[in-house]
C-alpha positions in Angstrom: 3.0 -36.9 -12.0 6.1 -38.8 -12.7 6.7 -37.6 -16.2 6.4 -34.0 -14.5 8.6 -34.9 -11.8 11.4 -36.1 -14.8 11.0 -32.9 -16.7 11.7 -31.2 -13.6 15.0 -33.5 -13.2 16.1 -33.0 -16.4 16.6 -29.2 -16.4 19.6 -28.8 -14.2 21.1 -32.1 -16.4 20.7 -30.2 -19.2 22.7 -27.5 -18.6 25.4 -30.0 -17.0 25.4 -32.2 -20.2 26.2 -28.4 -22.0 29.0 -27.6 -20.0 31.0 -30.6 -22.2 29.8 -29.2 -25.4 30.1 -25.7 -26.6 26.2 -25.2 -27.0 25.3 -21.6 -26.9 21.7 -20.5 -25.8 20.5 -24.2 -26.9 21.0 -25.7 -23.8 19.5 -22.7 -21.9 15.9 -23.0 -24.3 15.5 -26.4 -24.1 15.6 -26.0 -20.2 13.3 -23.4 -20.5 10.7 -25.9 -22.4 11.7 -28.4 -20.4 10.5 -26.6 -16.9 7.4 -25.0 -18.7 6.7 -28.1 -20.0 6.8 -29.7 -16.5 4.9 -26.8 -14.9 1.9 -27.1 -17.5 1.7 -30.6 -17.5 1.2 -30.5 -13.8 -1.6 -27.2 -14.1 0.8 -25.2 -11.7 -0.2 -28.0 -9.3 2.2 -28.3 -6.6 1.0 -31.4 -5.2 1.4 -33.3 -8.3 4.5 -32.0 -9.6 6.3 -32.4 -5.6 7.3 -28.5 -5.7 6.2 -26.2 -4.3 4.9 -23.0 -5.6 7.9 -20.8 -5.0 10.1 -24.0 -6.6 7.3 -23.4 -9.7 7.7 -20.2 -9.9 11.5 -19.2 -9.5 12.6 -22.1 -12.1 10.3 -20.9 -14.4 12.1 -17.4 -13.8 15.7 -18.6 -13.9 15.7 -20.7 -17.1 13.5 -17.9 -18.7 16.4 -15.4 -18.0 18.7 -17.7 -18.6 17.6 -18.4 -22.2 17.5 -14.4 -22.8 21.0 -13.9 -21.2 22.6 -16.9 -23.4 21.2 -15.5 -26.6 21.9 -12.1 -25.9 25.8 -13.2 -25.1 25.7 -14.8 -28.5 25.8 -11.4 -29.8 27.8 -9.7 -27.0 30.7 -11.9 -27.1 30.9 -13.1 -30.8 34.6 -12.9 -32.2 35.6 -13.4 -28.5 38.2 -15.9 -28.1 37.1 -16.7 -24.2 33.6 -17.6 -25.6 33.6 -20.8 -24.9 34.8 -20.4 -21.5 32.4 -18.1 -21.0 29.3 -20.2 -22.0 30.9 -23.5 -19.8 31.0 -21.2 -16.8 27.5 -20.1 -17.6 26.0 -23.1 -18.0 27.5 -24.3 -14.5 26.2 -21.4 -13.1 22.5 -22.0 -14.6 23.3 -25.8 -13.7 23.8 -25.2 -9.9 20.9 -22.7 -9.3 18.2 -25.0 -10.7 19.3 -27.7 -8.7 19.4 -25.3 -5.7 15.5 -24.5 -6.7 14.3 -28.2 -7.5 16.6 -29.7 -4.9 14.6 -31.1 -1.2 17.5 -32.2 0.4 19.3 -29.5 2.4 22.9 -31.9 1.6 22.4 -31.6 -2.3 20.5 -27.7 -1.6 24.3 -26.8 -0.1 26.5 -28.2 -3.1 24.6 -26.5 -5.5 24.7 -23.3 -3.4 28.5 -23.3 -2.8 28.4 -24.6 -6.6 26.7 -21.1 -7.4 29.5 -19.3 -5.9 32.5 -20.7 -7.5 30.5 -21.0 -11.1 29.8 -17.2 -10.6 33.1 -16.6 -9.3 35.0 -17.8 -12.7 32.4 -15.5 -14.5 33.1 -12.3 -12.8 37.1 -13.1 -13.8 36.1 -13.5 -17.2 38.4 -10.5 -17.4 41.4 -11.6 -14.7 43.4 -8.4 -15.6 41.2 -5.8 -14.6 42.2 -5.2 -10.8 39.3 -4.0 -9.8 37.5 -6.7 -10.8 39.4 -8.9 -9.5 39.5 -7.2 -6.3 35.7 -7.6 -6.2 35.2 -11.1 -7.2 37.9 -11.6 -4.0 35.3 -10.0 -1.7 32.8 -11.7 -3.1 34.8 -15.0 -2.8 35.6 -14.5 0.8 32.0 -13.6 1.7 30.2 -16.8 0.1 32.7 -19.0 2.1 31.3 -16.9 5.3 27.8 -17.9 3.9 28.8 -21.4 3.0 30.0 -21.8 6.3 27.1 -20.4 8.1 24.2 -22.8 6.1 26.4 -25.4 6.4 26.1 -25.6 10.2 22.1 -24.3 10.1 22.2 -27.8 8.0 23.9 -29.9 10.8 22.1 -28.6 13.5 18.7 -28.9 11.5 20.2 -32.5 11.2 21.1 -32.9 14.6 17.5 -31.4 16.4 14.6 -33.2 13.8 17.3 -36.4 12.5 15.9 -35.2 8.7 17.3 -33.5 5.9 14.0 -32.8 4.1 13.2 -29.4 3.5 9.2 -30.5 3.4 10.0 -32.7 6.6 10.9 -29.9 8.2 8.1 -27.5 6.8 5.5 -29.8 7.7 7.1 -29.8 11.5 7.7 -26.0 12.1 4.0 -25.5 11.1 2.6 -27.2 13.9 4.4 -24.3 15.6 5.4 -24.5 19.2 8.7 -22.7 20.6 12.0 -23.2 19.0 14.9 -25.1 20.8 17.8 -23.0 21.2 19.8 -25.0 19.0 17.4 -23.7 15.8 16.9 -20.5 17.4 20.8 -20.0 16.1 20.6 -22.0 13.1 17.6 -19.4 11.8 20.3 -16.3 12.6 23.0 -18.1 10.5 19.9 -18.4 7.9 19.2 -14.9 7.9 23.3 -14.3 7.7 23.5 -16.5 4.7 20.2 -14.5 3.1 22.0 -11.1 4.0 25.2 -11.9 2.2 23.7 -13.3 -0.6 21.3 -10.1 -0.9 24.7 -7.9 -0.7 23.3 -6.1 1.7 25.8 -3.6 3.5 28.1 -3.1 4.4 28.8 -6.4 2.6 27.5 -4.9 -0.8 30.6 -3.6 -2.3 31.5 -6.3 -4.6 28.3 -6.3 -6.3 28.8 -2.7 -6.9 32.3 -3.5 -8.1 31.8 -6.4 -10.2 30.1 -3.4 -13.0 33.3 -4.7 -15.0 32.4 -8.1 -15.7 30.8 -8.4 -19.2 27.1 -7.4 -19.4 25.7 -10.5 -19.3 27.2 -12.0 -16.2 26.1 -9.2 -14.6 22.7 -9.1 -16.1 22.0 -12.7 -14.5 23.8 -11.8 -11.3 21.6 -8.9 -10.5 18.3 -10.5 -12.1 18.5 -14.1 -10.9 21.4 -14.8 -8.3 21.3 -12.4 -5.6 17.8 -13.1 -5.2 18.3 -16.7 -3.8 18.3 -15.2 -0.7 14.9 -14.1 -0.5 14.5 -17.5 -2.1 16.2 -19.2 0.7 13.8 -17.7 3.3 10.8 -18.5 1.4 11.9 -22.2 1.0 12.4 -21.8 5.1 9.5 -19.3 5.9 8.0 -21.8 8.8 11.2 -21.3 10.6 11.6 -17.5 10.2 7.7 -17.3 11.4 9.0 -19.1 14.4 12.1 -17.5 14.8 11.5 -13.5 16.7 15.0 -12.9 16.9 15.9 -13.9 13.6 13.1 -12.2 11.9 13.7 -8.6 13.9 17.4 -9.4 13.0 16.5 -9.4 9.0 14.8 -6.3 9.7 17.1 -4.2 11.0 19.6 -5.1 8.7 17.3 -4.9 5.6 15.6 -1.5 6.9 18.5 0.2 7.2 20.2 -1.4 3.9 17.1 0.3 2.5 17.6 3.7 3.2 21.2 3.8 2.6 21.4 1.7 -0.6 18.3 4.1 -2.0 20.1 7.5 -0.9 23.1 6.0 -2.6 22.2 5.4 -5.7 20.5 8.9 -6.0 24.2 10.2 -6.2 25.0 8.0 -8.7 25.9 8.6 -12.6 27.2 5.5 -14.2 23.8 3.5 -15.2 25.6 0.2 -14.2 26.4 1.9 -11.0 23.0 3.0 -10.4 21.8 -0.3 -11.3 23.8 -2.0 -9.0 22.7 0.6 -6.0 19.3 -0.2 -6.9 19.6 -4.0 -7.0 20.8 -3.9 -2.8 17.7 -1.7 -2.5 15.1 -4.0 -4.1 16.7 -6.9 -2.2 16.8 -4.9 1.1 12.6 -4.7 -0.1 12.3 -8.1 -0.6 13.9 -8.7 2.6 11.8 -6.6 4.3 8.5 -7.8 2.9 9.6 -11.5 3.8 10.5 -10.5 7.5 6.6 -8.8 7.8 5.6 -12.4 6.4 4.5 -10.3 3.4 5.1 -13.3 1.3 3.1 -12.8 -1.7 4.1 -9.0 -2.0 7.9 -10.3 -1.9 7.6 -13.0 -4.7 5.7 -10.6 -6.5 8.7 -8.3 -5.9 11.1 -10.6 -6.8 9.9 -11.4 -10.1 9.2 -7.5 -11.0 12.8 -7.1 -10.2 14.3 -9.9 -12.3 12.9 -8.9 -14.8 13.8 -5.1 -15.0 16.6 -5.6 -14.1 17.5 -8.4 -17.1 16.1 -5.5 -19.6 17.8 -2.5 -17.6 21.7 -3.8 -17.9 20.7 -5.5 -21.6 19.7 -2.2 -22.7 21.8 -0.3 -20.4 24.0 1.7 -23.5 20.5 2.9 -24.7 19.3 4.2 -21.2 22.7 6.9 -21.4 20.5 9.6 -22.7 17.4 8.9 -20.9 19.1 9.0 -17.6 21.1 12.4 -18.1 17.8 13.9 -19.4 15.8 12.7 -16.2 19.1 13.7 -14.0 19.1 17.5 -15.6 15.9 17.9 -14.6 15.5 21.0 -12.3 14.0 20.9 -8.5 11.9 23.4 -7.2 8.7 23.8 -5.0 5.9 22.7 -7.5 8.2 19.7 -8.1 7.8 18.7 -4.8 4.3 19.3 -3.7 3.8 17.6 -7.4 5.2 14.9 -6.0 3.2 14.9 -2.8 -0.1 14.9 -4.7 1.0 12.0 -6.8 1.4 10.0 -3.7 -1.9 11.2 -2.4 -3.7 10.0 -5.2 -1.5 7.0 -5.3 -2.2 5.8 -1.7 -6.4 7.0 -2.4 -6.6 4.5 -4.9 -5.3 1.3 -3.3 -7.8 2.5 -0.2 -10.4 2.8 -3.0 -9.8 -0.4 -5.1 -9.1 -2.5 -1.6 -11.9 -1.7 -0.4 -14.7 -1.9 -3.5 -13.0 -5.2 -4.1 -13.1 -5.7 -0.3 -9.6 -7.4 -0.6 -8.0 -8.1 3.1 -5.3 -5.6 3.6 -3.1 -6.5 6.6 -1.2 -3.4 8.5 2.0 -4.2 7.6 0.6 -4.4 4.1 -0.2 -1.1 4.3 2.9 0.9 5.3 4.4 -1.0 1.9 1.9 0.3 -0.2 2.2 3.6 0.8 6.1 3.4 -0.2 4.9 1.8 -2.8 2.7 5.0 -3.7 5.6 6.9 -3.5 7.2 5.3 -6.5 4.0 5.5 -8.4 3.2 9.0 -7.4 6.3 9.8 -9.3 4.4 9.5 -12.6 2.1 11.8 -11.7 1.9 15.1 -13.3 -0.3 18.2 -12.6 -0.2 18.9 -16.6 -2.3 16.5 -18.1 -3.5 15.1 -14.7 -6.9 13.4 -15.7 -4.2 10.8 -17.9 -1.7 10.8 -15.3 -4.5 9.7 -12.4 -5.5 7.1 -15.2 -2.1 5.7 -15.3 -1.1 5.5 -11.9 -4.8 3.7 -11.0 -4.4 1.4 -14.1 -0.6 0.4 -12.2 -2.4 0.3 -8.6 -5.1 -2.1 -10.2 -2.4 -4.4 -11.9 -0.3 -4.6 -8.8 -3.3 -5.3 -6.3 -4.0 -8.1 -9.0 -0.9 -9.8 -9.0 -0.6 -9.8 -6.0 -3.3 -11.4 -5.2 -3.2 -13.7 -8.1 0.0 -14.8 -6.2 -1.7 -15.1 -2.7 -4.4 -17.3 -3.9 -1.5 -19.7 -5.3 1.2 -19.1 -2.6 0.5 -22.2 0.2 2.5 -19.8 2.9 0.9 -17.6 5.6 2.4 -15.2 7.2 2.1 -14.8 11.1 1.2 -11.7 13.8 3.4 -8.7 13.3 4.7 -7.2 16.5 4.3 -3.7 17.3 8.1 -3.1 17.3 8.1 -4.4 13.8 5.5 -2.1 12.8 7.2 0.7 14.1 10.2 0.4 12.7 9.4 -0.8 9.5 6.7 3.1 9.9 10.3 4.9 10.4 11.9 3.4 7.5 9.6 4.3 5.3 9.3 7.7 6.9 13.4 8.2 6.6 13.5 6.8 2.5 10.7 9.4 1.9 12.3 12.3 3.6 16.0 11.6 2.4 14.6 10.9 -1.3 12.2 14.3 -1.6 15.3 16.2 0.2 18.3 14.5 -2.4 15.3 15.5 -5.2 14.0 18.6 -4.5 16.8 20.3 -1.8 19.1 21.0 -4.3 19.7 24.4 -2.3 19.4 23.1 0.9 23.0 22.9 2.9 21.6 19.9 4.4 21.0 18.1 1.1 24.8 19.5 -0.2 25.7 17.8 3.3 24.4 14.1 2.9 25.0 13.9 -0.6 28.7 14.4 -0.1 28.3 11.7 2.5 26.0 9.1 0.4 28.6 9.4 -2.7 31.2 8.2 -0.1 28.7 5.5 0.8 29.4 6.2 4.0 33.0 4.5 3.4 31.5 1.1 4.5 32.9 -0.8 1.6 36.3 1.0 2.2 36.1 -0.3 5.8 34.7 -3.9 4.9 37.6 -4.0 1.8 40.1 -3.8 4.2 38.7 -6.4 6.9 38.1 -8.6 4.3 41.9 -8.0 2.8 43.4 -8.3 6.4 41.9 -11.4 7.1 42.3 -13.2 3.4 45.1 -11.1 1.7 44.4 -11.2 -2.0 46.9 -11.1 -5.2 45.7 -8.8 -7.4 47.1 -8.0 -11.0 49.4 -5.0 -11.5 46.8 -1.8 -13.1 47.1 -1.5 -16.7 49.0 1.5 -17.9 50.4 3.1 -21.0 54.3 2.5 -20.2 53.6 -0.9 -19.3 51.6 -2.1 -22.3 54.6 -0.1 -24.7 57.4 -2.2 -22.0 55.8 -5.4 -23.2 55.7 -4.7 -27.1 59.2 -3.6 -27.3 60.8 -6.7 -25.3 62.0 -9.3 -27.9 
């Protein structure tokens, strides 16, 4: 137990103990050994290594993509000048979000938070002359002090209601349940605040589409492993949101409708880092939504799905170019659609089918997701060649009923009654990301579809309206835009 408990120490220290030397991606594998070590050696125990299975799970994650990411940037970024400044920035970054997932104490859980921020804010300057970027990396600058702010003061009043600063301590007393004071009735809004801005969810999600123009590999790590500390955060703190109505109805508006929007918008989109960004403030809006149903399992399971994607997807984005405009030119029409339709059909038949011969307990809310989730998987189905398409949409039903509950049986949290206004909405989402994505696919003659889609590739102008909030209350010095005559004024001056 204590050697595992060491090994677990040891991993943010190593990446600290990098940031003096110019290691490359050794730092980043030997914390990757280091934490699997410490997670074998314990037998995915939680008891015995003092973390709990979301800890276990999420630092196996981050030093895993953090290894891939470092070697990958060896490549990326070889003749560069700034590579050294880019690997001591990284290794902060890596530094401060282990810590944030090994760390009990909500004190040291807030330094390495607000230590993630300004880490990741040097990265996304890596380029400091790129206006855009810079005007992005200002956004998100001004938006992680709004967060900062906000858990700080969840901390004090934590502090101030149960006199402990253990995240266990206060685990153990939200699950004997009981109504909340008013004072942690707040703090679990400013929780859900600090999870929303940390998600990028809008209209706060223009910076992450913005910061595109960082070098791959910051942005590779950003969109696999930072933004998702705030579905983290509300795991680590699910006995409060399973307490907290308001809170958790307040997560699900905001992530709901993040859902729809963020998943319309990136239909429109053509740049594959673009896209990829859209798509990153839709699977977070997911996750959030899954944690707010107290879907827990389905969410971690999520969350690890969409690391790891999305590590590959911006990796490999120059070789997805071609793919992408081939799927894009792809025409609409009528059989497309009820195509489509049958695919979900025979989707949504098997999870009834394999739920129920494996007699696997399927909540409701459980439900409404995998029937969005049959929507995605009835997308590979094709009424060519259909006997291997069912195949191949059952084989993917049966592997995700099986991780997921693989991941039940080792998750220790439980999620609690679902209210019928939860139910319904969550129903209406689903309904509106169905209807919006068949009409943006299929209506491509439809004045309606010609309509929105004019409208979504604005993104409804919420990042124009939230850039200038954000510039009006924390004005911002950006650098002049490069341009021809100025680049030929500076040669020619002696």
């Amino acid at each position: 137990m204590a050697f595992s408990i060491v090994l677990t120490t040891l991993v943010p220290l190593v990446y600290m103990a990098a940031m003096l030397r110019f290691w490359r991606s050794t730092s980043a594998l030997v914390a990757f050994i280091l934490a699997l070590a410490a997670a074998i050696m314990a037998g995915f125990d939680a008891v015995t290594l003092a973390l709990s299975p979301v800890q276990i799970i999420m630092l196996l994650l981050v030093t895993g993509l953090g290894w891939i990411v470092a070697r990958f940037s060896e490549h990326y970024l070889a003749g560069d000048p700034c590579q050294p400044r880019f690997y001591r920035w990284l290794n902060a970054l890596l530094a401060s979000v282990t810590l944030v997932v090994v760390a009990d104490n909500l004190a040291l859980f807030w330094l390495a938070w607000v230590g993630i921020s300004l880490s990741l804010h040097q990265l996304l300057l890596f380029y400091p002359e790129r206006p855009r970027a810079a005007l992005a990396a200002h956004k998100k600058f001004v938006f992680a002090r709004i967060a900062d702010l906000a858990l700080l003061l969840a901390i004090v009043l934590f502090y101030w209601q149960y006199q402990t600063l253990s995240i266990k301590a206060l685990g153990d007393i939200w699950q004997v349940g009981g109504p909340l004071p008013l004072s942690i009735q707040i703090a679990a809004c400013l929780i859900v605040l600090v999870a929303v801005l940390k998600c990028a969810q809008m209209p706060f999600h223009g910076w992450l589409i913005q910061v595109v123009e960082a070098p791959t590999p910051v942005s590779a790590l950003l969109h696999a492993g930072v933004v998702n500390l705030g579905g983290f955060l509300l795991l680590r703190l699910s006995g409060l949101l399973q307490l907290a109505s308001v809170a958790s109805g307040m997560l699900l508006i905001i992530a709901g409708t993040s859902l729809v929007l963020a998943a319309l918008i990136a239909i429109t989109r053509i740049s594959i880092k673009v896209n990829l960004a859209w798509s990153t403030v839709a699977q977070m809006a997911l996750m959030l939504v899954q944690i707010s149903l107290g879907l827990y399992a389905l969410a971690v399971l999520h969350l690890l799905a969409h690391s790891c994607y999305k590590a590959y997807a911006f990796l490999n984005s120059g070789s997805q170019v071609q793919h992408f405009v081939t799927a894009s030119a792809a025409p609409g029409g009528g059989a497309k659609f009820r195509t489509a339709v049958l695919g979900t059909l025979v989707a949504f038949a098997s999870y009834l089918y394999l739920a129920a011969f494996f007699e696997l307990p399927v909540s409701t809310p459980e439900w409404l997701l995998l029937a969005l989730y049959s929507i995605g998987f009835g997308s590979l189905w094709r009424r060519r060649g259909w006997l291997l398409s069912t195949g191949m949409v059952v084989v993917l039903v049966s592997l995700h009923l099986s991780l997921k509950t693989a991941i039940e049986s080792y998750l220790v949290l439980e999620g609690s009654t679902v209210e019928t206004g939860a139910l319904i909405w969550t129903a209406l989402v689903i309904m509106a990301l169905a209807a919006g994505g068949w009409l943006m696919r299929f209506g491509r003659n439809s004045a309606l579809r010609q309509s929105l889609s004019r409208q979504l590739y604005a993104g409804l102008y919420l990042d124009e309206w939230a850039t200038r909030l954000t510039l009006a209350v924390w004005p911002a010095r950006l650098p002049k835009p490069f341009t021809l005559k100025t680049q030929v004024a500076k040669e020619i001056q002696p």
